[in-house]
C-alpha positions in Angstrom: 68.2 29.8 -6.5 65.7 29.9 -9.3 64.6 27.9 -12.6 68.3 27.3 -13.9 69.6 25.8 -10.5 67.2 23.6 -10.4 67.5 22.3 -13.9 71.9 22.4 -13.3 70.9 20.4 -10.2 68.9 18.0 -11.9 70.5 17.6 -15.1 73.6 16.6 -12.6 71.3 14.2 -10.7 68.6 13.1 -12.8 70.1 12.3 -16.1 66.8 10.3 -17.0 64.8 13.6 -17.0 65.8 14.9 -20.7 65.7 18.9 -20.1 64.6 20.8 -23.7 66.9 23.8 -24.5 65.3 26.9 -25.6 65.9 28.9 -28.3 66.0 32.5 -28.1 66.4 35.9 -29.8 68.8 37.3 -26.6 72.8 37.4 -26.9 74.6 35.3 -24.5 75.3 36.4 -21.3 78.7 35.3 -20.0 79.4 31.6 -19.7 76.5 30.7 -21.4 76.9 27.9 -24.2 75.2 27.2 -27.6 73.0 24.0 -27.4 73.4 23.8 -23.3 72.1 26.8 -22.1 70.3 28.1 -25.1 70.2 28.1 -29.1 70.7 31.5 -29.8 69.3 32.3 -33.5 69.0 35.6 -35.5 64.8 37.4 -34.5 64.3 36.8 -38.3 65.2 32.8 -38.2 63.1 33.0 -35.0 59.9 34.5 -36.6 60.6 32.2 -39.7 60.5 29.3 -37.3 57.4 30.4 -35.4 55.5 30.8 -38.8 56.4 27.1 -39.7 55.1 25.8 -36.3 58.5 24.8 -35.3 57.8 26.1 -31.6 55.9 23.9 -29.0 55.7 27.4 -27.6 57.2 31.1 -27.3 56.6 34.3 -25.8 58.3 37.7 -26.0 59.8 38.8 -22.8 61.9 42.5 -22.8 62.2 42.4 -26.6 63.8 39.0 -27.2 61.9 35.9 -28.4 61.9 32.8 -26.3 60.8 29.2 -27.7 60.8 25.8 -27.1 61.8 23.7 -30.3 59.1 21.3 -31.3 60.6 18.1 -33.1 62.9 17.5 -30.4 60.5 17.2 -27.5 58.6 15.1 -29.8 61.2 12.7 -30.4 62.0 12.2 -26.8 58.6 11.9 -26.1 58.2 9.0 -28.6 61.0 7.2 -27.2 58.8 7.3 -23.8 61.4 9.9 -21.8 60.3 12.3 -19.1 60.7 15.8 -20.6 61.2 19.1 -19.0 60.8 22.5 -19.9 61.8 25.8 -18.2 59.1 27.9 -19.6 57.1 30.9 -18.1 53.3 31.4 -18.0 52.6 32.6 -21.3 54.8 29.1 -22.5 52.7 27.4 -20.1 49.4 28.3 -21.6 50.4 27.3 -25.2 51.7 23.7 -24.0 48.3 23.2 -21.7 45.9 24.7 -25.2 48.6 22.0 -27.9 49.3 18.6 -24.7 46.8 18.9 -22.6 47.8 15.9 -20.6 51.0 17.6 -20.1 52.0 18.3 -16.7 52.4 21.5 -15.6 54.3 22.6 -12.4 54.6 25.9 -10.5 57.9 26.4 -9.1 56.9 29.8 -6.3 59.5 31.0 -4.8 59.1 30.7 -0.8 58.4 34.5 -0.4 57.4 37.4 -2.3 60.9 39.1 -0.4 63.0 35.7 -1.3 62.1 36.3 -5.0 63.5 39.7 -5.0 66.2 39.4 -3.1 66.9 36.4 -5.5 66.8 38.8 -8.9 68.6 41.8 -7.4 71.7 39.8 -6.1 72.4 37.6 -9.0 73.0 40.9 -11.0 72.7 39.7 -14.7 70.5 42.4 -15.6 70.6 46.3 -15.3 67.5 47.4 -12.7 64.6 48.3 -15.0 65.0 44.7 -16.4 64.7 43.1 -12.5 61.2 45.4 -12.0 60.2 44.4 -15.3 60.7 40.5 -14.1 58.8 41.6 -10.7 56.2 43.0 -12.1 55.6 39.4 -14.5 56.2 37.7 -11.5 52.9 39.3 -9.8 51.2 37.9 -12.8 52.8 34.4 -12.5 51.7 34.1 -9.1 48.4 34.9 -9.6 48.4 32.0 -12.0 49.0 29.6 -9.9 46.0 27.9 -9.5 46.1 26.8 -13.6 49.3 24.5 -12.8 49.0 20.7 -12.1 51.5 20.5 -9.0 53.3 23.5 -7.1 56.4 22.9 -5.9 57.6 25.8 -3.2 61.4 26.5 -4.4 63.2 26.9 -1.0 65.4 24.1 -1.4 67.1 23.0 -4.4 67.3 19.5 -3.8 64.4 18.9 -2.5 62.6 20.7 -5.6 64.4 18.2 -7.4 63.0 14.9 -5.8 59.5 16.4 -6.3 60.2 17.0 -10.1 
């Protein structure tokens, strides 16, 4: 189970947690829906939207763009509402340098082997893309120490009540 279980799981449990949806360069992989599991938009409306500020933050990852919208975290912020995003380090960086009393949390998988096992069997991407993944993850652990709160990811709800 990684990021997106969690945030199923506690989108189905924790309604009060509003969870951002990310926008993102990518096509849609099976089963995936516009507005609930991504916005998918054109890498020229993307780069248009990044010049304009539009992004609370985005990274490149295997040549697509990934971004979290701006004026909709705002708002729910403003209405007082917990928000969550699913974000990687590089995302993670550009919310701690724009909120910095954002909290940031480190979801580490509960074993270097766990985390691989975990990419290779869900099978959503060809090889080269799972060692590319790996080989971020190395960095992402290393990072740990620049998160808020680290939450070990070994058991889905239990991640969930920590959130």
């Amino acid at each position: 189970m990684g990021k997106s279980t969690v945030v199923r799981t506690l989108r189905t449990h924790h309604p009060e947690v509003w969870i951002s949806v990310s926008a993102t360069t990518r096509f849609p992989r099976p089963g995936e829906i516009e507005g609930v599991h991504y916005h998918f938009i054109g890498r020229a409306e993307f780069e248009r939207r990044v010049a304009a500020g539009e992004f609370l933050e985005w990274a490149e990852f295997d040549d697509n763009l990934y971004g979290t919208p701006l004026a909709p975290v705002v708002a729910r912020l403003t209405f007082g509402e917990s928000v969550l995003l699913e974000i990687d380090l590089q995302g993670a960086r550009q919310v701690r340098s724009r909120v910095p009393g954002a909290r940031l949390v480190f979801l580490r998988p509960p074993s270097w082997d766990e985390l691989v096992r975990r990419l290779t069997e869900r099978r959503t991407e060809p090889p080269e893309a799972v060692e590319r993944r790996l080989a971020v993850a190395k960095d992402e652990l290393a990072a740990e120490a620049e998160f808020d709160h680290v939450v070990v990811n070994s058991d889905v709800k239990q991640v969930c009540e920590e959130l």
